[in-house]
Backbone as JSON Lines, residues from 0, in Angstrom:
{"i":0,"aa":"X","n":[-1.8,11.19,-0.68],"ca":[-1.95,11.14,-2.12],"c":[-3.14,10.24,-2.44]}
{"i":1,"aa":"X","n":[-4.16,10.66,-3.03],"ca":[-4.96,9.9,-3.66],"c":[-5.23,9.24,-4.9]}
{"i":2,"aa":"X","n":[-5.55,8.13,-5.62],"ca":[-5.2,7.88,-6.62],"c":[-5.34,8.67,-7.7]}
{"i":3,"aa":"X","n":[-6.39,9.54,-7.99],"ca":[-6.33,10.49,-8.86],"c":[-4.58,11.13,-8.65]}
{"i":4,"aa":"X","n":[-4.42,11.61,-7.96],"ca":[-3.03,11.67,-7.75],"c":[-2.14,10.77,-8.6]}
{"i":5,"aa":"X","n":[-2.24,9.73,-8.43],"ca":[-0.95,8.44,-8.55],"c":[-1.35,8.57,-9.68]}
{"i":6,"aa":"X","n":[-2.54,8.61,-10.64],"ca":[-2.5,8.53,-12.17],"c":[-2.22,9.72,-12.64]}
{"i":7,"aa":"X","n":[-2.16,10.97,-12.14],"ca":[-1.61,12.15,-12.66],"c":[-0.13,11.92,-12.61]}
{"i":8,"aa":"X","n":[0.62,11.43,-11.83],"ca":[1.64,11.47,-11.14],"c":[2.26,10.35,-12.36]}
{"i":9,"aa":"X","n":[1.68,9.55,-12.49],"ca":[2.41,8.28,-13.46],"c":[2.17,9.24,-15.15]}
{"i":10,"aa":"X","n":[1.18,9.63,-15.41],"ca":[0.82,9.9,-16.66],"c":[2.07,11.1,-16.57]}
{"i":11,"aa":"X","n":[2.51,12.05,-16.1],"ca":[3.01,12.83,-16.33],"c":[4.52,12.35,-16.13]}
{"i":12,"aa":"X","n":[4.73,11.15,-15.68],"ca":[6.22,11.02,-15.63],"c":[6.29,9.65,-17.16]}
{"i":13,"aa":"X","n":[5.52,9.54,-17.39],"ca":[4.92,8.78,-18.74],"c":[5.63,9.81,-20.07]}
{"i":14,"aa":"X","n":[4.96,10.82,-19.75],"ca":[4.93,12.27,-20.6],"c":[6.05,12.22,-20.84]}
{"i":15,"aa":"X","n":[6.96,12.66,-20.13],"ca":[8.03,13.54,-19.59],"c":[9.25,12.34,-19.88]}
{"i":16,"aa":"X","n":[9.02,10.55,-20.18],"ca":[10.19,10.38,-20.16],"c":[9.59,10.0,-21.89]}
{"i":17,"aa":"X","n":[8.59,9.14,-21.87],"ca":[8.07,8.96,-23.6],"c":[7.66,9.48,-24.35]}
{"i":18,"aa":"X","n":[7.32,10.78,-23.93],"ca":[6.17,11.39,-24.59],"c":[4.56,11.29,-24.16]}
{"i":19,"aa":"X","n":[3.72,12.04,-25.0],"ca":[2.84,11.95,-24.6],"c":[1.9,10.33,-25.23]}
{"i":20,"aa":"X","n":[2.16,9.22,-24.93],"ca":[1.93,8.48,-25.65],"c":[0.49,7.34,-24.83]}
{"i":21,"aa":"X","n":[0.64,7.96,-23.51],"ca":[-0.92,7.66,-22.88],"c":[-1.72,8.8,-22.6]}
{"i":22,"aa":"X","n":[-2.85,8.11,-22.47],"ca":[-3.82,9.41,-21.96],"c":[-4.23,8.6,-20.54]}
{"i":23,"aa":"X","n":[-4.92,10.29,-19.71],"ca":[-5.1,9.56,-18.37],"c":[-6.09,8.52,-17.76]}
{"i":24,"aa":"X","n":[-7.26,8.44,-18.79],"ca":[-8.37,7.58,-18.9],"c":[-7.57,6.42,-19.0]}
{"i":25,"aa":"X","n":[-6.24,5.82,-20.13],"ca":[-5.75,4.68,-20.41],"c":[-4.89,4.71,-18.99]}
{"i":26,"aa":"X","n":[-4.16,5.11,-18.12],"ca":[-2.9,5.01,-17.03],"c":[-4.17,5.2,-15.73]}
{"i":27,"aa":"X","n":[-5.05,5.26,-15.53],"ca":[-6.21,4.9,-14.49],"c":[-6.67,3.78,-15.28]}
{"i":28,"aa":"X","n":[-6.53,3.04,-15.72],"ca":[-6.79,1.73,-15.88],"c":[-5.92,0.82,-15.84]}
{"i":29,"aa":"X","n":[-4.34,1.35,-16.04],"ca":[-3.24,0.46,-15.26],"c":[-2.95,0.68,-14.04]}
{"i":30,"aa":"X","n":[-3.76,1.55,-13.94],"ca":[-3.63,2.0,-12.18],"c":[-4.41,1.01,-11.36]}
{"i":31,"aa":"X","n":[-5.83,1.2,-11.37],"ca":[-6.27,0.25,-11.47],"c":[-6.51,-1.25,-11.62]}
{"i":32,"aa":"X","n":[-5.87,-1.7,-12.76],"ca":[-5.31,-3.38,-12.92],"c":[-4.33,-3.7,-12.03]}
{"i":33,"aa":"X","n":[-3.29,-2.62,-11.59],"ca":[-2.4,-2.92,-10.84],"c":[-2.99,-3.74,-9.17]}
{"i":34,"aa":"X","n":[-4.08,-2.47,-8.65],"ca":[-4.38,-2.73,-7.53],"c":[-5.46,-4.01,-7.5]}
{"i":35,"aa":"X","n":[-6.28,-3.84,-8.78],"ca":[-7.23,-4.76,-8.49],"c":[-6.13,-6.23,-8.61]}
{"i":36,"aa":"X","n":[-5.04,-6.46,-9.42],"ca":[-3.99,-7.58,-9.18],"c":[-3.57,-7.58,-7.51]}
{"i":37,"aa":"X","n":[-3.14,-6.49,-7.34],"ca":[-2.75,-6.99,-5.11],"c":[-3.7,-7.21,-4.03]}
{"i":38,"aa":"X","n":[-5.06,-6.79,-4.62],"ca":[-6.32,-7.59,-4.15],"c":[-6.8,-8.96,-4.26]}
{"i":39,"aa":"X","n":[-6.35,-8.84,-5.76],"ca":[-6.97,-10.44,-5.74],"c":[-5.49,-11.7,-5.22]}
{"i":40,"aa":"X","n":[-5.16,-11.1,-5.21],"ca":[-3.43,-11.93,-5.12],"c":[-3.58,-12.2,-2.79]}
{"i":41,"aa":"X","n":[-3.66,-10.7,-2.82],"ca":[-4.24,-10.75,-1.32],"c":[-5.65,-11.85,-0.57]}
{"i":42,"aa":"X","n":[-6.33,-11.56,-1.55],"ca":[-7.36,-12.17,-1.03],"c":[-7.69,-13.79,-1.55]}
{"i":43,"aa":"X","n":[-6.5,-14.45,-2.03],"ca":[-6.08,-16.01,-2.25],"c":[-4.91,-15.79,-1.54]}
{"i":44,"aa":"X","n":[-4.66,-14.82,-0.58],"ca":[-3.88,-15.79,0.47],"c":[-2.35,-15.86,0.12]}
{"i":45,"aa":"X","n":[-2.1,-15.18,-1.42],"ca":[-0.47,-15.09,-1.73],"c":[0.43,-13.88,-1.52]}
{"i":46,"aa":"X","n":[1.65,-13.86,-1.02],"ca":[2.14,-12.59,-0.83],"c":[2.38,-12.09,-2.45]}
{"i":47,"aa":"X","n":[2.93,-10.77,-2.0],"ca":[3.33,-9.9,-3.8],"c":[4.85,-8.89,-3.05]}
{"i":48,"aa":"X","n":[6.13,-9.51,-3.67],"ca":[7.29,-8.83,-3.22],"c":[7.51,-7.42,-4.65]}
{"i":49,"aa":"X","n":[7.47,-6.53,-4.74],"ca":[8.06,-5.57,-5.6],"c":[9.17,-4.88,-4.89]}
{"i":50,"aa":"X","n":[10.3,-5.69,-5.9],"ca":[11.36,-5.07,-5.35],"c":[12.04,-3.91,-5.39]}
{"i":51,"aa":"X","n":[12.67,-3.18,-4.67],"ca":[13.06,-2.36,-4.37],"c":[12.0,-1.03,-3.68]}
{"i":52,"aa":"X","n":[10.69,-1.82,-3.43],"ca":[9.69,-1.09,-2.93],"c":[9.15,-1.51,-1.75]}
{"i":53,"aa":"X","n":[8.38,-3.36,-1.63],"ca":[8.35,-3.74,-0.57],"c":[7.29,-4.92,-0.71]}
{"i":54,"aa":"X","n":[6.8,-5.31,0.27],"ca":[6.01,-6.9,0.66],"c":[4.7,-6.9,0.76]}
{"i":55,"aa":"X","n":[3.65,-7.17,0.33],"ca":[2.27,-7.01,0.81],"c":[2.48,-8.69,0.8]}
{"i":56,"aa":"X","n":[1.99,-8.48,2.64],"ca":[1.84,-10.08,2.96],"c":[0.47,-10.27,4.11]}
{"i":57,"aa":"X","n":[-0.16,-11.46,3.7],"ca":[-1.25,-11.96,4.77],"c":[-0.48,-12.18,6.37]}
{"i":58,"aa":"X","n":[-0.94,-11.41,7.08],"ca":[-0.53,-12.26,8.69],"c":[-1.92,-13.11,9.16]}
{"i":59,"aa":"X","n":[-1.72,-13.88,10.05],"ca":[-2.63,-14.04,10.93],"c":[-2.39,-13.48,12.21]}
{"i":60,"aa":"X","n":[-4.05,-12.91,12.62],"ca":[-4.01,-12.45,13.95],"c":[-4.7,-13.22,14.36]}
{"i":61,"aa":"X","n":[-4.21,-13.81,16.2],"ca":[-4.67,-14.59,17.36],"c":[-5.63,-13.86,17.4]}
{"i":62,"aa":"X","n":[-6.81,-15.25,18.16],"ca":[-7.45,-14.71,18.96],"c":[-6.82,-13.95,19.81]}
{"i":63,"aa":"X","n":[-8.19,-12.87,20.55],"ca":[-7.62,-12.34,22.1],"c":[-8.6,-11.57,22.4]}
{"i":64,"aa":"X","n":[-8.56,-10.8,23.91],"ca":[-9.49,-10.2,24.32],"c":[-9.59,-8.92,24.19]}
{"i":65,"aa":"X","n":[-10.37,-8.63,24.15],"ca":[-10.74,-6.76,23.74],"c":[-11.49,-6.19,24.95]}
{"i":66,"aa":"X","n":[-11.99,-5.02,25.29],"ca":[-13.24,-4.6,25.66],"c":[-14.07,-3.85,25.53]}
{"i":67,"aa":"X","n":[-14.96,-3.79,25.32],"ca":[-16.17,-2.89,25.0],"c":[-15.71,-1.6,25.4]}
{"i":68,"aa":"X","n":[-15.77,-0.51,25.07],"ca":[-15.38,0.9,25.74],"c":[-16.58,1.07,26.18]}
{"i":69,"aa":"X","n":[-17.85,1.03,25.75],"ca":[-19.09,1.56,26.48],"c":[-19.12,1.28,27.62]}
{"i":70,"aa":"X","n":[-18.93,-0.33,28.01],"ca":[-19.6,-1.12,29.15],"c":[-18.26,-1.59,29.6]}
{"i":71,"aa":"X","n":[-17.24,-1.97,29.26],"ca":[-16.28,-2.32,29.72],"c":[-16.11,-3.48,29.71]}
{"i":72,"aa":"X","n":[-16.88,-4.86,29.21],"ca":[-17.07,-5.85,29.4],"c":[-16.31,-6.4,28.65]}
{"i":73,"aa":"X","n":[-15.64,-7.66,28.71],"ca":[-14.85,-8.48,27.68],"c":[-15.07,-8.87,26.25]}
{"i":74,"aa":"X","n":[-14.23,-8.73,25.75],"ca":[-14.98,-9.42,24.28],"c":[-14.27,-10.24,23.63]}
{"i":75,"aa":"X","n":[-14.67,-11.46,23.48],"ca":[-13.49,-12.3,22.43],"c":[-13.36,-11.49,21.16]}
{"i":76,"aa":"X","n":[-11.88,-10.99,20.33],"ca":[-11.66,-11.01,18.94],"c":[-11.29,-12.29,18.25]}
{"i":77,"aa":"X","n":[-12.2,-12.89,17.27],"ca":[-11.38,-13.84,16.84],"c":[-10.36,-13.72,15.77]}
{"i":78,"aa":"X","n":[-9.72,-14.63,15.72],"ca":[-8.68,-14.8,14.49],"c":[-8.95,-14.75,13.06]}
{"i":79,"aa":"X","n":[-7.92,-13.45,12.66],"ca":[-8.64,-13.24,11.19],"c":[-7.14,-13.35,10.45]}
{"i":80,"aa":"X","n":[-7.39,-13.03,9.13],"ca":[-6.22,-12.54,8.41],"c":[-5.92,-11.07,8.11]}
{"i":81,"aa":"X","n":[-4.74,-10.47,8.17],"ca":[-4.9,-9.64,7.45],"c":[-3.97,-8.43,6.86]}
{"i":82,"aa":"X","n":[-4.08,-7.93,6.06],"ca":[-3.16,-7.61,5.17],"c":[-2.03,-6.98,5.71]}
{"i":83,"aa":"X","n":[-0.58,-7.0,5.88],"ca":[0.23,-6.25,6.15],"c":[1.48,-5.73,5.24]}
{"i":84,"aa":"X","n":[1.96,-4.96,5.16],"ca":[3.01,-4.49,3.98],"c":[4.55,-3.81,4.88]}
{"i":85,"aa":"X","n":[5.42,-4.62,4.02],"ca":[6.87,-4.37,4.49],"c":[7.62,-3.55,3.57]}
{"i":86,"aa":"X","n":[8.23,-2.57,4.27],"ca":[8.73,-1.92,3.32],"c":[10.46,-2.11,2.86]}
{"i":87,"aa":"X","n":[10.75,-2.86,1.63],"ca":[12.19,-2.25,1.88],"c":[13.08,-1.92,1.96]}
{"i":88,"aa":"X","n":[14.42,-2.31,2.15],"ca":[15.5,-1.26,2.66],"c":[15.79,-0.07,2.14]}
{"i":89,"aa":"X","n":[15.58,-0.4,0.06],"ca":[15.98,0.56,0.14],"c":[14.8,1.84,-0.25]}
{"i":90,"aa":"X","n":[13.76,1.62,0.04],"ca":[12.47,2.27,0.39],"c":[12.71,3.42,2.26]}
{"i":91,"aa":"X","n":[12.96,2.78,2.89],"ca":[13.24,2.64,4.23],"c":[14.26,3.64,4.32]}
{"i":92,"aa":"X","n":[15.75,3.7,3.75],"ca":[16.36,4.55,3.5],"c":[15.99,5.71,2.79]}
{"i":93,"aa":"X","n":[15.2,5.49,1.86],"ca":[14.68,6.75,1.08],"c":[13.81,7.54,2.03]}
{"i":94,"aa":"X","n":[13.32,6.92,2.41],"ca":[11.84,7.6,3.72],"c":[12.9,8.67,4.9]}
{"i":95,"aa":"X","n":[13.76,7.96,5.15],"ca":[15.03,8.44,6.31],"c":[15.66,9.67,5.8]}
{"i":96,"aa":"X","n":[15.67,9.18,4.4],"ca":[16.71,10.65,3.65],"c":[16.31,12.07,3.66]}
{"i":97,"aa":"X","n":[14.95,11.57,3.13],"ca":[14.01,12.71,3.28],"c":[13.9,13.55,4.2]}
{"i":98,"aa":"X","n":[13.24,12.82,5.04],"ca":[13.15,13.48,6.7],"c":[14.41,13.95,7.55]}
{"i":99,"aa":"X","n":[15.58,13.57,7.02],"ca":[16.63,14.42,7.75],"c":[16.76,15.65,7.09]}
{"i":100,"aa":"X","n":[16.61,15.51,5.67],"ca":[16.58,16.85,4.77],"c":[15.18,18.22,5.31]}
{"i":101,"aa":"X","n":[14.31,17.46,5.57],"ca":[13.37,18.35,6.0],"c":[13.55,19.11,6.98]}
{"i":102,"aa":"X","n":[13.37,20.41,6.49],"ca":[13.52,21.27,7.96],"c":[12.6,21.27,8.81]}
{"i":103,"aa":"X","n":[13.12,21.58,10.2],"ca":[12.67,21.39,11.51],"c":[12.05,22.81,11.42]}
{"i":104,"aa":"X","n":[11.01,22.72,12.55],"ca":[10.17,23.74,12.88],"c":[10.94,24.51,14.48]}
């Protein structure tokens, strides 16, 4: 899903429970504020819990060694931060529900 997606997707369930009372130019700009908020929230280093959905949290990753695929040679990675997201439970269950419902090939 791409965000054009997610603002069609919000504007029309917008529609459908209020009326037509946004347009999609205005709900791509809360689309928008939303993410540019878990960026900047991310990038000072604070987690963001939405519940019943899930965790966007900073990890740190160790140093460690890598290697070049060309040459094969070692490479230090150093230690960075970086973004990871938890999903959950009852996200987690929803994801499960689905996929048992889906038919098999």
């Amino acid at each position: 899903m791409t965000k054009a997606d997610l603002v069609e997707r919000v504007t029309a369930q917008i529609a459908r429970t209020a009326g037509p009372m946004i347009s999609k130019k205005d709900c791509a700009r809360v689309v928008d504020s939303f993410l540019d908020a878990v960026k900047d929230a991310l990038s000072d280093q604070r987690n963001i819990e939405i519940r019943g959905f899930g965790t966007f949290k900073i990890r740190s990753r160790k140093t460690r060694m890598a290697r070049n695929p060309r040459t094969g040679d070692p490479v230090e990675v150093a230690a960075r931060p970086v973004p990871v997201f938890k999903p959950s439970k009852e996200l987690r269950a929803m994801v499960a529900e689905r996929e048992e419902m889906a038919p098999k090939p």
